[in-house]
N, C-alpha and C positions, 0 to 999 in steps of 0.2 A: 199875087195880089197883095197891096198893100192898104189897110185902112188906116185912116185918120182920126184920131179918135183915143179917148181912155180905155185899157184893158178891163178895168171893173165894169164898166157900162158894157163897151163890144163884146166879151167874150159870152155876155149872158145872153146872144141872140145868135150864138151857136147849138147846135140839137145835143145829147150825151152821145159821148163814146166817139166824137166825130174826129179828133186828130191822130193820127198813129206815134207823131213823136214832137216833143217841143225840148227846143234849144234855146236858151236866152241869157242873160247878164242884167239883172235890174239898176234903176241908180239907185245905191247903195248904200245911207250914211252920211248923205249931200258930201262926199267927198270929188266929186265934180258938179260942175257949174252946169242944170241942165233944166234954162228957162225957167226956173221957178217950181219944179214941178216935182210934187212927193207923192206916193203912191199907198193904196189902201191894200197893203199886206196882202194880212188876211180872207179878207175878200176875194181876190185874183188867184188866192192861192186856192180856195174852192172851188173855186170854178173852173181854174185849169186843171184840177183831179173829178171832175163833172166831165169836161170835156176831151179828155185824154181817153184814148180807149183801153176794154181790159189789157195784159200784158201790154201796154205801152210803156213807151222809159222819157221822162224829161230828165235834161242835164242842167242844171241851177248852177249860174258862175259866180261866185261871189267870194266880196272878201269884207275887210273890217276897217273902221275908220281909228284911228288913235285920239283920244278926249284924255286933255287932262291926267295925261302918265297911262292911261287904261285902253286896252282894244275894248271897244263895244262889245263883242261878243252876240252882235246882228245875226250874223252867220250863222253860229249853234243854234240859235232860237226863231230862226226861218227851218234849219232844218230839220229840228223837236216839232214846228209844229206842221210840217208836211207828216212827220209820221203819226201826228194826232187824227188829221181828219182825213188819214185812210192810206196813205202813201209809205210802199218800201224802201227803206235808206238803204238803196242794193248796194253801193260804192259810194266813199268819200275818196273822191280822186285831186288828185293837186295839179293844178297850172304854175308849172312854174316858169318865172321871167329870164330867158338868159339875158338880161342886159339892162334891169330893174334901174331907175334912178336914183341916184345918194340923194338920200335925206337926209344925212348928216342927225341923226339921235344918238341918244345916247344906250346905244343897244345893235344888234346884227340887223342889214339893211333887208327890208322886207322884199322877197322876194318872189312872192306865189299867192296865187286866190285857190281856192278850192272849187269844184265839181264836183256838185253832189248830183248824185246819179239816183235818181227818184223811181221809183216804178208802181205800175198799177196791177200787182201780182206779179210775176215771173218772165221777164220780158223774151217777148216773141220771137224779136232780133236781136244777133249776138254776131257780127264780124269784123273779128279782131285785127286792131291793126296788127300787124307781126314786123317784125325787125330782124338782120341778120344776126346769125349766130357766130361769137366770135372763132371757135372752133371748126365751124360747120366743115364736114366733110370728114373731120379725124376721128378715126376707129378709138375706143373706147371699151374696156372690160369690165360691165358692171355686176356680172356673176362673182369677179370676187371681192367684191364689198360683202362683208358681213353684219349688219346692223341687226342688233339684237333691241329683239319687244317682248312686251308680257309673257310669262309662263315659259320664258328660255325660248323661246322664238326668234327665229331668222328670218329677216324680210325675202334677202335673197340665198335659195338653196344649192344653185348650181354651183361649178368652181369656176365656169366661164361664162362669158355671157358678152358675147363682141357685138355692140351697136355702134353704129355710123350718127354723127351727133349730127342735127339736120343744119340746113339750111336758115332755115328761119326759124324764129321764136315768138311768144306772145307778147304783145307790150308790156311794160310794167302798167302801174294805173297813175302815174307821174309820167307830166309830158309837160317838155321845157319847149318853150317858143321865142323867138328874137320879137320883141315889141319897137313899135316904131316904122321908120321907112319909108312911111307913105303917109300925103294928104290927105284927108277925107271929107274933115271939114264938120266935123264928130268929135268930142271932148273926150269921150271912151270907146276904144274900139279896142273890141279883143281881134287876136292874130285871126287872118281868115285858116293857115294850116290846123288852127285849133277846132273851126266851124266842120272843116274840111272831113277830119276824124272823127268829130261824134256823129256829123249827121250818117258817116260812111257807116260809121260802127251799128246804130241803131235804128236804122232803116233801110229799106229798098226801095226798087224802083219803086215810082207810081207813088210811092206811100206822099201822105201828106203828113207838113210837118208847120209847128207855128212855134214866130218868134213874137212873145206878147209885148214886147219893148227895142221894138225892131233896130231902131237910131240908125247907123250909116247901111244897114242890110246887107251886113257880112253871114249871116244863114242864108237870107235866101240868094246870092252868091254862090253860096256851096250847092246847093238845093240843086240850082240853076246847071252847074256842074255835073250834077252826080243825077238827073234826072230824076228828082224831086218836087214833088208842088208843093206850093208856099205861103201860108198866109203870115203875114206879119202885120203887128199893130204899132202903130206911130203918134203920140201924142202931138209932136212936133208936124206942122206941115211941111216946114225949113227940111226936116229929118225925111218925112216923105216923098221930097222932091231928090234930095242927096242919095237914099236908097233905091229909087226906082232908077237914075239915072245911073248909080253904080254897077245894078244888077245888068243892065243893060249890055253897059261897058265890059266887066269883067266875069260875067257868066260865062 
């Protein structure tokens, strides 16, 4: 389900405790072109700690605009004050661009926004993406490492200790994505593999989950995929019409 509608207005005629996880990307810094339309922080940001349930995790995509030689520093100060009005900063995690655009500055070419990983206490859900191991399979002897800790201590006491190194590993909390590709018809779209892993990572089936700034509805895409319900909210009707018709297509 997609509403039409401001996030500060719609989200306050949600009940508490009602979402299990929100995924979104706000506009940012007017660093794209998006109808005219600025949004009341603050506001939305109480409300979606109102409406998130306990142990729930929203993932916050954002990045910074460059003014006059300076990063805004938007970013740190959305996410000081999720931890004012009650939100854990579980993870600052980074997106980063494999394929970022020159902008020719005079400085290293920007190339990542951050996800911050917000929680409402200790989150419930935790499934990790995992990645292969480049060893996986080769025997290993970690009995004779000796690493010495306080008071003449041995971490490891044996002389042998043969482990098989696995198969797979945990992701890091830096996840690179190729930008671009595809039409949408959306000035800002993060990669859907990016939608694809957090919704995977921080919910399950059934769970409901909401994008307050829906735009071309790359969550509920993933949602759609991963057998997820979905509310997202769309200032845009233009956006509304592009998201619902997307979800459709590529669900």
């Amino acid at each position: 389900m997609i509403i039409c509608g401001d996030s500060a207005i719609e989200l306050t005629k949600f009940s508490n405790d009602y979402f299990d996880m929100v995924l979104t990307s706000p506009p940012y810094d007017n660093l794209r072109s998006y109808k005219g339309y600025s949004f009341n922080y603050e506001k939305i940001a109480q409300e979606l700690f109102r409406v998130l349930k306990p142990n729930g995790t929203m993932v916050w995509v954002v990045g910074d605009a460059t003014i006059k030689g300076s990063e805004t520093g938007t970013s740190f100060k959305q996410a000081l004050y999720f931890k004012e009005i009650g939100f854990n900063l579980y993870d600052t995690m980074i997106y980063e661009k494999q394929n970022p655009i020159p902008q020719n500055h005079k400085r290293y070419e920007q190339c990542f926004e951050y996800m911050f990983v917000l929680t409402k206490g200790i989150p419930k859900t935790f499934n990790p993406v995992k990645v292969p191991c480049k060893l996986a399979g080769k025997l290993e002897n970690w009995g004779s490492r000796k690493t010495v800790m306080d008071n003449n201590q041995c971490r490891r006491h044996r002389d042998t200790e043969i482990r098989v190194t696995n198969e797979t590993k945990q992701h890091t909390n830096i996840f690179t994505y190729s930008i671009g590709g595809s039409k949408t018809g959306h000035p800002a779209v993060f990669p859907l593999q990016l939608a694809l892993d957090q919704v995977s990572t921080w919910s399950n089936e059934n769970d409901l989950v909401l994008d307050p700034f829906c735009g071309s509805g790359t969550t509920g895409v993933a949602c759609k995929k991963f057998n997820r319900n979905f509310v997202g909210i769309e200032i845009s009707s233009d956006y509304v019409d592009l998201a619902n018709d997307r979800i459709v297509k590529e669900g």
